[in-house]
PDBQT receptor file of N, H, CA, C and O in Angstrom, charges set to zero:
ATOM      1  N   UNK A   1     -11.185-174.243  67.629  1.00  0.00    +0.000 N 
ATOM      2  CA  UNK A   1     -10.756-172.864  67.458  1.00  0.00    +0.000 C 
ATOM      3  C   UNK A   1     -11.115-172.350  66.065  1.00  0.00    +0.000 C 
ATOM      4  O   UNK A   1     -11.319-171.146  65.906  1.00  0.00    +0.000 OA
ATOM      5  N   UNK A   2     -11.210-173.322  64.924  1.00  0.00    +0.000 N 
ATOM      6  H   UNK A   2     -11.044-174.300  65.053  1.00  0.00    +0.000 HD
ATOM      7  CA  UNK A   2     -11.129-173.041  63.555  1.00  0.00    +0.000 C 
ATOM      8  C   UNK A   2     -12.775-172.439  63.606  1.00  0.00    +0.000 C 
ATOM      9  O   UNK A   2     -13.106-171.363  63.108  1.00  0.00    +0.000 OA
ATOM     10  N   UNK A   3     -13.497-173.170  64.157  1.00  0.00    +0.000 N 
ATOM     11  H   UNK A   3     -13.229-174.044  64.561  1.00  0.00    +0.000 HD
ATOM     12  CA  UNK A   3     -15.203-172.702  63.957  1.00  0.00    +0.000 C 
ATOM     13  C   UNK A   3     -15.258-171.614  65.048  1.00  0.00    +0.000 C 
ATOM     14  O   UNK A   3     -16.361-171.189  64.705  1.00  0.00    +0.000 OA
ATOM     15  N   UNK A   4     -15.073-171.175  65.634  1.00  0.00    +0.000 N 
ATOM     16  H   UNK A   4     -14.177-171.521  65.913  1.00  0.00    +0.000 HD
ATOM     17  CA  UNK A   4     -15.098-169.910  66.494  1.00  0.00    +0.000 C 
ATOM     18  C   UNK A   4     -14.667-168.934  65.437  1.00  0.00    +0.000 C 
ATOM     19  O   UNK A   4     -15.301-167.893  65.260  1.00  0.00    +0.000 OA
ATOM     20  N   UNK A   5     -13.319-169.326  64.540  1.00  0.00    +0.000 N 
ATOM     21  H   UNK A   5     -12.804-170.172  64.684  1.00  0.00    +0.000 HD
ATOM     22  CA  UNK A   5     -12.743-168.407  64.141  1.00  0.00    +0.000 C 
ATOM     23  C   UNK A   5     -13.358-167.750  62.837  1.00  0.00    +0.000 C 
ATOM     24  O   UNK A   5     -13.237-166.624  62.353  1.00  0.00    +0.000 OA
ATOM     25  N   UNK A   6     -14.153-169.017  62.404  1.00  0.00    +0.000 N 
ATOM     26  H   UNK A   6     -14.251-169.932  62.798  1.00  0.00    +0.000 HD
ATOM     27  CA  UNK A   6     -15.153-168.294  60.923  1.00  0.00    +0.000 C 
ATOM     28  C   UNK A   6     -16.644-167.970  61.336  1.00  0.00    +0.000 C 
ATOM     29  O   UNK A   6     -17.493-167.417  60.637  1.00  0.00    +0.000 OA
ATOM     30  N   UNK A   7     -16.825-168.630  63.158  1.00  0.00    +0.000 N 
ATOM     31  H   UNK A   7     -16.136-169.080  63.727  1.00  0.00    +0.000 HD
ATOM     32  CA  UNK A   7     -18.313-167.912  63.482  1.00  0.00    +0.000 C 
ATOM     33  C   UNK A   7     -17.993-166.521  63.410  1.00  0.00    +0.000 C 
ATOM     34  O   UNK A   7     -18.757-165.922  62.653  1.00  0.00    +0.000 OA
ATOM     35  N   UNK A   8     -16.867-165.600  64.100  1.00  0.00    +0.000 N 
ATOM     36  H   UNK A   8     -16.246-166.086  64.716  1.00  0.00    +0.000 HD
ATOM     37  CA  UNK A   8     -16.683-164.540  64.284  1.00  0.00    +0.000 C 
ATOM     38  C   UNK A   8     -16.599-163.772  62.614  1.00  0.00    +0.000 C 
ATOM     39  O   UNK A   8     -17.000-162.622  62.436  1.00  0.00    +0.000 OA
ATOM     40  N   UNK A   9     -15.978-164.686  61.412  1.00  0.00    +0.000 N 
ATOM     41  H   UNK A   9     -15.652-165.621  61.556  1.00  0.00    +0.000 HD
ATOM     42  CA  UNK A   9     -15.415-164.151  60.577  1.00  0.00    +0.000 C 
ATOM     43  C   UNK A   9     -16.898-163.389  59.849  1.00  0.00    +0.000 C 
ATOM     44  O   UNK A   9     -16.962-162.214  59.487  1.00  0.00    +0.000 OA
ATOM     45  N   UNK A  10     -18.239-164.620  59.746  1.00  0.00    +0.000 N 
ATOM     46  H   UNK A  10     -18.187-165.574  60.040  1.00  0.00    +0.000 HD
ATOM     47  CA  UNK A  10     -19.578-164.535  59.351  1.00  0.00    +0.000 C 
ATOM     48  C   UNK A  10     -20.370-163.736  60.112  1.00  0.00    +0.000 C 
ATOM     49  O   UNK A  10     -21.355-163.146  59.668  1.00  0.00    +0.000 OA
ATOM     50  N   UNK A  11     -19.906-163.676  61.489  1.00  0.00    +0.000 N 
ATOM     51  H   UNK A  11     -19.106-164.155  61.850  1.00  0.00    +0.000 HD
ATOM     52  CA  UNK A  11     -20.696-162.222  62.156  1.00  0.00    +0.000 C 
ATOM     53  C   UNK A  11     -20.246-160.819  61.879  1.00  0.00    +0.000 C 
ATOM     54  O   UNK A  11     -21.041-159.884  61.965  1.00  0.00    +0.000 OA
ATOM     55  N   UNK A  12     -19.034-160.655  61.559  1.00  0.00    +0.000 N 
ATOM     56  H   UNK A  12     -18.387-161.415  61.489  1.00  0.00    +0.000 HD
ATOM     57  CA  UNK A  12     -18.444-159.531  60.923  1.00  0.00    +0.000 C 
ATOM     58  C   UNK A  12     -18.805-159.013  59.471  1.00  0.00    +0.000 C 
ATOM     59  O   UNK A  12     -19.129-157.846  59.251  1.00  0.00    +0.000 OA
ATOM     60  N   UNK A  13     -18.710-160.077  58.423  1.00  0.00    +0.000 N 
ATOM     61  H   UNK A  13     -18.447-161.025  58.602  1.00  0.00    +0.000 HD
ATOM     62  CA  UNK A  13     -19.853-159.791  57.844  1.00  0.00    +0.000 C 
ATOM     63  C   UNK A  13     -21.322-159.449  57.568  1.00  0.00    +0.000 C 
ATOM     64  O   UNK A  13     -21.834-158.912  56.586  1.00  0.00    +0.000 OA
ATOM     65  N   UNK A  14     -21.775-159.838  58.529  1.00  0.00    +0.000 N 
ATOM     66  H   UNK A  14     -21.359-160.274  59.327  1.00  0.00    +0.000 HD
ATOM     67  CA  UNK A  14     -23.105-159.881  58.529  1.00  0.00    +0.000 C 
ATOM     68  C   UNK A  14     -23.182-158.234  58.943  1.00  0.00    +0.000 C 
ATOM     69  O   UNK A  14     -23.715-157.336  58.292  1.00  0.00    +0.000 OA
ATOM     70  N   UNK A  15     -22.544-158.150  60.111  1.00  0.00    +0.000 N 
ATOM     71  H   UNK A  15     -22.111-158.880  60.640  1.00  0.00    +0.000 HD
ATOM     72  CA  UNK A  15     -22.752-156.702  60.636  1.00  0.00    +0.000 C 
ATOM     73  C   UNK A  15     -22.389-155.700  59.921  1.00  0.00    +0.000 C 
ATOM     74  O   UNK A  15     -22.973-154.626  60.069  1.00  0.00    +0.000 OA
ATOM     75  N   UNK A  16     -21.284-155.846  58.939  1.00  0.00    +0.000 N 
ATOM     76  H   UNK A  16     -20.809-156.718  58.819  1.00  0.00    +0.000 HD
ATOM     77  CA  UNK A  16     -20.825-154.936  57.702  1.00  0.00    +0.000 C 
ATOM     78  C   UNK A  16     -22.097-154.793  56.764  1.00  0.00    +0.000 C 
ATOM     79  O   UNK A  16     -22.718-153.734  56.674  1.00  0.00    +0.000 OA
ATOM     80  N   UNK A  17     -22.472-156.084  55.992  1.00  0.00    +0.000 N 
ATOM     81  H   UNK A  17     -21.968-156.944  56.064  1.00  0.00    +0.000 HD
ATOM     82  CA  UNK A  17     -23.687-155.896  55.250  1.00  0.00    +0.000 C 
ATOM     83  C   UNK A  17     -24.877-154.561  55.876  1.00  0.00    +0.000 C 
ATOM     84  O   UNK A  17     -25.208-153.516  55.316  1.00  0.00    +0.000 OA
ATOM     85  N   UNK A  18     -25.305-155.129  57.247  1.00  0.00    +0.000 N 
ATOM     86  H   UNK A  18     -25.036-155.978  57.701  1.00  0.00    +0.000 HD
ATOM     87  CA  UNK A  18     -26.116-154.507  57.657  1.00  0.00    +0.000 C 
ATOM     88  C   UNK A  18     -25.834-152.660  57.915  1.00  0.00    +0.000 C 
ATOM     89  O   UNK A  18     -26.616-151.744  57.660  1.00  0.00    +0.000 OA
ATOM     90  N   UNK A  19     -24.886-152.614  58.314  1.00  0.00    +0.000 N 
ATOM     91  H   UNK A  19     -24.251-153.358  58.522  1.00  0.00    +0.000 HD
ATOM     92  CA  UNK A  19     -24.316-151.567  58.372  1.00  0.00    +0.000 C 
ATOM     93  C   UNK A  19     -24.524-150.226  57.080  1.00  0.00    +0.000 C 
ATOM     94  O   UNK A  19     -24.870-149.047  57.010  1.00  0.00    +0.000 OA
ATOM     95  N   UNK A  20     -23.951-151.576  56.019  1.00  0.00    +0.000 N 
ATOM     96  H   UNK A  20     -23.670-152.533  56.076  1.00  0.00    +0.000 HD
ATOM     97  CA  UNK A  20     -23.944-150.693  54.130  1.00  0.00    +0.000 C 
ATOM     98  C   UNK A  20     -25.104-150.575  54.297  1.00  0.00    +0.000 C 
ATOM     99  O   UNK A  20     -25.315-149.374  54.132  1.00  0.00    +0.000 OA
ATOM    100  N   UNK A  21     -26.405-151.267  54.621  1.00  0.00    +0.000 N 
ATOM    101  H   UNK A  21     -26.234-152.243  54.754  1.00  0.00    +0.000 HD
ATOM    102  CA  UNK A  21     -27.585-151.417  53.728  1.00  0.00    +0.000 C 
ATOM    103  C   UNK A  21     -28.215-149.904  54.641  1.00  0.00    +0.000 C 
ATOM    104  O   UNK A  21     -28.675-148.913  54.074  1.00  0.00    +0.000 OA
ATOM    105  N   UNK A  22     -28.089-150.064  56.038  1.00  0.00    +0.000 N 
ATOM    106  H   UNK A  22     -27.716-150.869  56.499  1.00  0.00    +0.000 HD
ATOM    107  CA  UNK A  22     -28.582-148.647  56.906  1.00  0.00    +0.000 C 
ATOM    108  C   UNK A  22     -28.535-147.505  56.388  1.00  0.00    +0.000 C 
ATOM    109  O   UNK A  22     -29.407-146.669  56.154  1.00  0.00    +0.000 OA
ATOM    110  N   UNK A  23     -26.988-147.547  56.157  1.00  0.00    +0.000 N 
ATOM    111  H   UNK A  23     -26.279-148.226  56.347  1.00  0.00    +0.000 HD
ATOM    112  CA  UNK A  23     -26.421-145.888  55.475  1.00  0.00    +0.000 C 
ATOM    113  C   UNK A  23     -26.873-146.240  54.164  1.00  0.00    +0.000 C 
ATOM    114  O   UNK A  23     -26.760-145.221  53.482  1.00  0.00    +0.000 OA
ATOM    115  N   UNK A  24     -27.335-147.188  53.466  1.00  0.00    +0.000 N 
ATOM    116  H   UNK A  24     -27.427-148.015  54.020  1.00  0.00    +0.000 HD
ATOM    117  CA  UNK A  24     -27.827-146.948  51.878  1.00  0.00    +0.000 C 
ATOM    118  C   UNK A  24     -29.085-146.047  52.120  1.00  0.00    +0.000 C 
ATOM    119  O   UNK A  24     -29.250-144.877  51.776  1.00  0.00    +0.000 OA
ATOM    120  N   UNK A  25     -29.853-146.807  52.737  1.00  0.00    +0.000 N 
ATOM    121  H   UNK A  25     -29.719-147.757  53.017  1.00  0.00    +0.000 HD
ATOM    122  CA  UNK A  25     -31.164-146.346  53.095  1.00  0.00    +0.000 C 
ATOM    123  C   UNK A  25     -31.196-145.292  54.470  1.00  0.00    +0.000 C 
ATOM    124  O   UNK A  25     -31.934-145.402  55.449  1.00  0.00    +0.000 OA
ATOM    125  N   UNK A  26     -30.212-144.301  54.228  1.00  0.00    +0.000 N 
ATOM    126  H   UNK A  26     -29.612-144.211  53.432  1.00  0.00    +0.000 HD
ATOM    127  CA  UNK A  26     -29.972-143.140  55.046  1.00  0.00    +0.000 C 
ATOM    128  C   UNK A  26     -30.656-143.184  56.206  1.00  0.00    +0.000 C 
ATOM    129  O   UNK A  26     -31.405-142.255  56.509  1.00  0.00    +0.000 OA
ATOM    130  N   UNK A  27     -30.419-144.723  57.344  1.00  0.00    +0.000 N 
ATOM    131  H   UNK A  27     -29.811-145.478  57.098  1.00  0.00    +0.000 HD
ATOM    132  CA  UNK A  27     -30.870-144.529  58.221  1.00  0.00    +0.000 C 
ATOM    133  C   UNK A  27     -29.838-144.384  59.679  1.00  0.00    +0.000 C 
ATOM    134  O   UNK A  27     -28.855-145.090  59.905  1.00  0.00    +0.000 OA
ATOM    135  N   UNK A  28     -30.194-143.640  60.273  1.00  0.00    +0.000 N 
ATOM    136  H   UNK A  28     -30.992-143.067  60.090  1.00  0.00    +0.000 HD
ATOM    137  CA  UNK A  28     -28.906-142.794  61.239  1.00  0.00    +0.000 C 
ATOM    138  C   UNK A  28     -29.139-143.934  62.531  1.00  0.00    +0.000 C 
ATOM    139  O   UNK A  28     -30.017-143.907  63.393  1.00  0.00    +0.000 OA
ATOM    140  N   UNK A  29     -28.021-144.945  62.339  1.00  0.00    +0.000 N 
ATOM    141  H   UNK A  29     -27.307-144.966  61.639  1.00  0.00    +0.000 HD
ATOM    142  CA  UNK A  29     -27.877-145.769  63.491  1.00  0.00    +0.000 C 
ATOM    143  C   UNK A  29     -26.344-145.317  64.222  1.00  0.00    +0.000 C 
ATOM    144  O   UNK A  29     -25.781-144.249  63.983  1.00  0.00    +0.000 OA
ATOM    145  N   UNK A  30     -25.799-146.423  65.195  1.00  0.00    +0.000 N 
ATOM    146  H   UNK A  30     -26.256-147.290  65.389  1.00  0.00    +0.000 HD
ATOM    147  CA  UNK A  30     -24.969-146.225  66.250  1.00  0.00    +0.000 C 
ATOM    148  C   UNK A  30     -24.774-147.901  66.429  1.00  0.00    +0.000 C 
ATOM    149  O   UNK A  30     -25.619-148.785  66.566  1.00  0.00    +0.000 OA
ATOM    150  N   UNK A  31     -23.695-147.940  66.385  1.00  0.00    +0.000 N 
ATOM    151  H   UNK A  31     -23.008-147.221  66.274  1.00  0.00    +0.000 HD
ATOM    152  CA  UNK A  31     -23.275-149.428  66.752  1.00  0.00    +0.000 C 
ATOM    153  C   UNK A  31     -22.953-149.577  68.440  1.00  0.00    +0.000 C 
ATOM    154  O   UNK A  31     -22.452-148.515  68.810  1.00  0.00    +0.000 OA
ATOM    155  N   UNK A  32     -23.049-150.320  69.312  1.00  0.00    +0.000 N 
ATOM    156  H   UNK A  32     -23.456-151.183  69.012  1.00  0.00    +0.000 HD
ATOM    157  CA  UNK A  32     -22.604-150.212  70.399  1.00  0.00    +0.000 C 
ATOM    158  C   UNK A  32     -22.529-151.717  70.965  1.00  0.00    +0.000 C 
ATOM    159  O   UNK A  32     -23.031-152.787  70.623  1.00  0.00    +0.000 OA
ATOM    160  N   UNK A  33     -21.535-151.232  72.148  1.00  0.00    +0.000 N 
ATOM    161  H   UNK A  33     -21.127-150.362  72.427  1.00  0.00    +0.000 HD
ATOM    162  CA  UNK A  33     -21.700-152.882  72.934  1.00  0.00    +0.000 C 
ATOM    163  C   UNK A  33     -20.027-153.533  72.850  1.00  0.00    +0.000 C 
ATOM    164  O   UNK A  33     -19.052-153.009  72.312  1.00  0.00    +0.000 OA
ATOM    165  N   UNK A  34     -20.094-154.546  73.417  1.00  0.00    +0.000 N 
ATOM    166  H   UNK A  34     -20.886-154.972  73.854  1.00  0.00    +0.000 HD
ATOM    167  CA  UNK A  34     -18.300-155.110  73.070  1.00  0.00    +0.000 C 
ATOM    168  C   UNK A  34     -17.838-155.385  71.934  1.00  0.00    +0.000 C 
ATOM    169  O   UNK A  34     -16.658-155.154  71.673  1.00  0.00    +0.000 OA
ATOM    170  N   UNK A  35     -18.946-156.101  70.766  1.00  0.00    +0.000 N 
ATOM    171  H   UNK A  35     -19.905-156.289  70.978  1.00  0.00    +0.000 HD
ATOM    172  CA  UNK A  35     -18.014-155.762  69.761  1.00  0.00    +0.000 C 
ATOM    173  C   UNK A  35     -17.794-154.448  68.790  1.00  0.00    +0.000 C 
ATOM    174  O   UNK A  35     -17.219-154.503  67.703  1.00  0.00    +0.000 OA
ATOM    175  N   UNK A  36     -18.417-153.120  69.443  1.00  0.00    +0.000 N 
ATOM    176  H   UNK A  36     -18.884-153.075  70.326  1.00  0.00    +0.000 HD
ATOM    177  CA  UNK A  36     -18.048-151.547  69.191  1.00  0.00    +0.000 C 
ATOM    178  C   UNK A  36     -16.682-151.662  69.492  1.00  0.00    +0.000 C 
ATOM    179  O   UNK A  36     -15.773-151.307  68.741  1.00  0.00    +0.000 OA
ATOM    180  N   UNK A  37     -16.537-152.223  70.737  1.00  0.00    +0.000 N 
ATOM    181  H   UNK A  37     -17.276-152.511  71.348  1.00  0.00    +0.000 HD
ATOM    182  CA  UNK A  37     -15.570-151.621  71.870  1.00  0.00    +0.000 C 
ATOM    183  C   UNK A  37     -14.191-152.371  71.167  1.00  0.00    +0.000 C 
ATOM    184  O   UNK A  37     -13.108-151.790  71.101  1.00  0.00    +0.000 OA
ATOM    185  N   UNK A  38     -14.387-153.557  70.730  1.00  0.00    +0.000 N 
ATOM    186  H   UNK A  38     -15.267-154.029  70.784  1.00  0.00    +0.000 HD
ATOM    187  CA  UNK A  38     -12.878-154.199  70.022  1.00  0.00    +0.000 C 
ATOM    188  C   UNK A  38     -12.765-153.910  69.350  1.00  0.00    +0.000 C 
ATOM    189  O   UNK A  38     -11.542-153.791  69.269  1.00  0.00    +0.000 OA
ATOM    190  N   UNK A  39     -13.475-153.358  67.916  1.00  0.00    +0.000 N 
ATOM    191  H   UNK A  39     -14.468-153.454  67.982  1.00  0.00    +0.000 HD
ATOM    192  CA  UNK A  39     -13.543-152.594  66.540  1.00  0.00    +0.000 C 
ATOM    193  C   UNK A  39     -12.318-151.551  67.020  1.00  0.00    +0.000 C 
ATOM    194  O   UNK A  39     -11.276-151.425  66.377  1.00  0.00    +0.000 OA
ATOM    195  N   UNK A  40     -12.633-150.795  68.315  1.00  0.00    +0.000 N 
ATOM    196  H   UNK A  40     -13.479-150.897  68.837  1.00  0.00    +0.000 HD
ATOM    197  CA  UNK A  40     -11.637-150.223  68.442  1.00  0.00    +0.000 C 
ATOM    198  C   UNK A  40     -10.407-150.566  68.775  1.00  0.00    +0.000 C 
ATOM    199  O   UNK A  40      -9.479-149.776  68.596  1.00  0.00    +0.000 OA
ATOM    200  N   UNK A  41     -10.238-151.677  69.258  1.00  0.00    +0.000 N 
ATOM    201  H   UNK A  41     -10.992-152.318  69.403  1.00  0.00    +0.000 HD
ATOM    202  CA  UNK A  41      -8.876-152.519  69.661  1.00  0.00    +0.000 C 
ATOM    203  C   UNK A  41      -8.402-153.065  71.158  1.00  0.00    +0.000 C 
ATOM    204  O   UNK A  41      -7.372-153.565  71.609  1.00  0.00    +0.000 OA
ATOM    205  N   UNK A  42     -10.031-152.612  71.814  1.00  0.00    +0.000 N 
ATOM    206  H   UNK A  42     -10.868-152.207  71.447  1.00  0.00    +0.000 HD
ATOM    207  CA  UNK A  42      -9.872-152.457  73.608  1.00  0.00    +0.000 C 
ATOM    208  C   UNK A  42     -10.117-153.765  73.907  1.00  0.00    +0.000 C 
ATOM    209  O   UNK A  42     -10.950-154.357  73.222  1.00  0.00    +0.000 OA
ATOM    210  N   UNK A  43      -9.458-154.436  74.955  1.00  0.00    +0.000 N 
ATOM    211  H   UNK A  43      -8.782-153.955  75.512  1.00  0.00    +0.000 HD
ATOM    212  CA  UNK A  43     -10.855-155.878  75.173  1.00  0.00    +0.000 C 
ATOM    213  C   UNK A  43     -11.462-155.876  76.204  1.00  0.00    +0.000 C 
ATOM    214  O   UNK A  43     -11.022-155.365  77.234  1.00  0.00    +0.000 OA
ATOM    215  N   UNK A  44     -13.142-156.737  76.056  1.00  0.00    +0.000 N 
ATOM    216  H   UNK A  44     -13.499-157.152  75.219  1.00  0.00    +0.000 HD
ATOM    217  CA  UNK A  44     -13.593-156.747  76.923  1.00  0.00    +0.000 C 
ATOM    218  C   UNK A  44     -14.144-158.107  77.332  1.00  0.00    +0.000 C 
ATOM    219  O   UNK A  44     -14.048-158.757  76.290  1.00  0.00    +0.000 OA
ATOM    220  N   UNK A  45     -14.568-158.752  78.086  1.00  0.00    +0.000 N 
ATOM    221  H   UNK A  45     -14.646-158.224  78.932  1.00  0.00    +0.000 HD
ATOM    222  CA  UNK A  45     -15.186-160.025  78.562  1.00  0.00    +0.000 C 
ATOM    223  C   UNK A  45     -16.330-160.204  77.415  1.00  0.00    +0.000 C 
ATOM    224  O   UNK A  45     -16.331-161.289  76.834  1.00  0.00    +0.000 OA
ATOM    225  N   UNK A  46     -17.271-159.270  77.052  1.00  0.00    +0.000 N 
ATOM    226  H   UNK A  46     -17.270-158.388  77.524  1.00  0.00    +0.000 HD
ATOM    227  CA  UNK A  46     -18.156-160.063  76.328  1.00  0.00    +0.000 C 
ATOM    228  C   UNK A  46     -18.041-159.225  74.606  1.00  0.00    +0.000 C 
ATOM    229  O   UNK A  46     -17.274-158.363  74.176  1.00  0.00    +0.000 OA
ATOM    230  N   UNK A  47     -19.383-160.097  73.875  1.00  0.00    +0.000 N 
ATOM    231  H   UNK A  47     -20.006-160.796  74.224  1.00  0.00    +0.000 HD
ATOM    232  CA  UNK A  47     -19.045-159.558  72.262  1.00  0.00    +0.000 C 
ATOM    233  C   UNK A  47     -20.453-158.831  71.833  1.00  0.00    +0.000 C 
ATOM    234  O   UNK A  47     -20.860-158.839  70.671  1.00  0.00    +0.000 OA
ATOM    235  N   UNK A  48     -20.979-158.353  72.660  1.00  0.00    +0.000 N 
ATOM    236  H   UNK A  48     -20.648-158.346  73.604  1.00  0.00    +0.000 HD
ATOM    237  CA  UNK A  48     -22.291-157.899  72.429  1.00  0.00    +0.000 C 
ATOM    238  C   UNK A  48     -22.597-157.036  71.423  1.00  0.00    +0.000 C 
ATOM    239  O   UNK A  48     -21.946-156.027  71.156  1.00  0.00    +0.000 OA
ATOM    240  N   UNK A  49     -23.662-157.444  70.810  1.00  0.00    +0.000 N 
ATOM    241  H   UNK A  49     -24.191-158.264  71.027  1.00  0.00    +0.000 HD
ATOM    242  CA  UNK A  49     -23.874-156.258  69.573  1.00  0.00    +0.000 C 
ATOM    243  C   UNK A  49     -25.206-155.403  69.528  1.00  0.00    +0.000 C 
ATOM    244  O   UNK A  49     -26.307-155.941  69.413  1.00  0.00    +0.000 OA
ATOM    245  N   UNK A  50     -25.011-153.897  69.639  1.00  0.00    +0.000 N 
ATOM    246  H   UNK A  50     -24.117-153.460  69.733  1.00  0.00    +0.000 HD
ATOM    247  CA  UNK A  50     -26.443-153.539  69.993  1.00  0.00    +0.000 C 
ATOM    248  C   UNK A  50     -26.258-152.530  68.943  1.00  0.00    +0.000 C 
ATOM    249  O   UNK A  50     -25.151-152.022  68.765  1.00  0.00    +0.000 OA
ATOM    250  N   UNK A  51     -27.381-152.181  68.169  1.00  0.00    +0.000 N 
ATOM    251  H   UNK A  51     -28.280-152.594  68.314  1.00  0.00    +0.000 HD
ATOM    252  CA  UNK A  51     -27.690-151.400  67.682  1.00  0.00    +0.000 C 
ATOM    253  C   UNK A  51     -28.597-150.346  68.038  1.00  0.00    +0.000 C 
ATOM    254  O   UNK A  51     -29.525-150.788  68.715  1.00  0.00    +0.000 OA
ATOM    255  N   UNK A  52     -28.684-148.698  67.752  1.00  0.00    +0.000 N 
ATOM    256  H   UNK A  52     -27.931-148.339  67.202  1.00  0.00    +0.000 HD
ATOM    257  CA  UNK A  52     -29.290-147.650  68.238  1.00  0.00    +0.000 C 
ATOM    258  C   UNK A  52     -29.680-147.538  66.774  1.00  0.00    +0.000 C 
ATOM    259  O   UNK A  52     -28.835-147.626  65.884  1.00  0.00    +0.000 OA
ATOM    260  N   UNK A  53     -31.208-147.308  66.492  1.00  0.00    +0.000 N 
ATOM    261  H   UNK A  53     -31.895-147.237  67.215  1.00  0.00    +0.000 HD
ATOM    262  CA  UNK A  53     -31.778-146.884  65.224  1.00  0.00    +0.000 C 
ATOM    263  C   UNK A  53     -32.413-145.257  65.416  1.00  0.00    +0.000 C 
ATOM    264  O   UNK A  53     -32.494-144.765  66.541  1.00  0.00    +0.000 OA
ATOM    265  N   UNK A  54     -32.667-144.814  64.687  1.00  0.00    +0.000 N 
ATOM    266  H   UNK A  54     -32.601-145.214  63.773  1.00  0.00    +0.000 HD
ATOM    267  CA  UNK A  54     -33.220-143.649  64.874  1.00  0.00    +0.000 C 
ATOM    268  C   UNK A  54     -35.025-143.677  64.499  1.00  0.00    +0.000 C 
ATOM    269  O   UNK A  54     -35.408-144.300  63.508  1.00  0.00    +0.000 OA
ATOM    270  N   UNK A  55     -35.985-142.969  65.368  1.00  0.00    +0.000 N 
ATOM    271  H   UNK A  55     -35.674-142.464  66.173  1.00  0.00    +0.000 HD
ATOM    272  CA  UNK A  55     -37.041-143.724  64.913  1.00  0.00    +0.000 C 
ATOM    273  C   UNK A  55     -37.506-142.518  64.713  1.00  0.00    +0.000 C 
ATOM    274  O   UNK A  55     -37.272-141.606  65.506  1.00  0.00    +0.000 OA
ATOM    275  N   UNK A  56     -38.372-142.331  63.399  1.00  0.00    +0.000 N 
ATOM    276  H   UNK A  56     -38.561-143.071  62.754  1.00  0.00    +0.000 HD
ATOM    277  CA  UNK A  56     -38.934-140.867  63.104  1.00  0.00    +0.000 C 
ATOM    278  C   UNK A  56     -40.256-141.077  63.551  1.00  0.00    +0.000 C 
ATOM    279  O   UNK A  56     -41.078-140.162  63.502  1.00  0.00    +0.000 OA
TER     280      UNK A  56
């Protein structure tokens, strides 16, 4: 349970980092997928992480 609990802790980071660095570099993304969906507090069966980029 303990390594589940810091895989999740290091994917949350990771996705934060990535997140700062997008909006540093003013690029207009969209997070989506199940772990959008628990960010909000809902649950769902899976933890999927998708990103929407904007492509000029």
């Amino acid at each position: 349970m303990q390594d589940k609990v810091y895989t999740v802790y290091i994917l949350s980071m990771l996705i934060t980092q990535l997140c700062h660095s997008l909006e540093e570099h003013q690029v207009r993304y969209a997070l989506l997928g199940g772990y959008a969906v628990a960010l909000y507090g809902a649950e769902r069966g899976t933890v999927d992480i998708n990103f929407v980029i904007e492509w000029e």
